[in-house]
C-alpha positions in Angstrom: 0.0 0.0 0.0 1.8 3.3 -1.4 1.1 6.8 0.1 -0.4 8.3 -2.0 -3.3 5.5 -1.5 -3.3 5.9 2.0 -3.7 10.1 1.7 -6.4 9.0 -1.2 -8.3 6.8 1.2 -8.1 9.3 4.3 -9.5 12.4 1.7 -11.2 10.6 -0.9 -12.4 7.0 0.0 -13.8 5.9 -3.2 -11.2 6.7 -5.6 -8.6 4.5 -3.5 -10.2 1.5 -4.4 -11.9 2.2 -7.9 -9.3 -0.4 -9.2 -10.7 -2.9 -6.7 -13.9 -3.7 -8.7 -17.1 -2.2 -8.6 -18.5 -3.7 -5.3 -15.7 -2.2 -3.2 -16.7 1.0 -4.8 -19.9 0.9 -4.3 -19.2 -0.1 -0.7 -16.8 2.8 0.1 -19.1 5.0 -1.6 -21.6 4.2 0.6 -20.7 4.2 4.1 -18.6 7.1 2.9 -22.1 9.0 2.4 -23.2 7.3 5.7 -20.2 9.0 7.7 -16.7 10.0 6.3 -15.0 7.9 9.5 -16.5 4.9 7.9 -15.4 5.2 4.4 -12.2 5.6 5.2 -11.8 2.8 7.3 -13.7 0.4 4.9 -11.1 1.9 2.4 -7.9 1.0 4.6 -9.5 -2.3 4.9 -9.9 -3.4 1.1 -6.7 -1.8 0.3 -5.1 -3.8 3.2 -6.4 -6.9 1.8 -3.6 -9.0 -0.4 -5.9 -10.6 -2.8 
């Protein structure tokens, strides 16, 4: 996980994981409406994930 991720994910959740697929997107994208905290974290999670 590069930097520039990580500063993507803390100010823009969604576009951290675009290359992800679409559900992670769509997941990001929506807790990130819900709450920015949320996003964020369930950003850091996906991009944490080695598959």
């Amino acid at each position: 996980m590069s930097l520039l991720r990580v500063l993507l994910a803390i100010f823009f959740p969604p576009l951290s994981v675009i290359d992800k697929g679409c559900g992670s997107f769509i997941i990001v994208f929506l807790l990130t409406l819900c709450a920015w905290v949320p996003g964020v974290i369930g950003a850091l999670v996906i991009l944490n994930n080695p598959k």
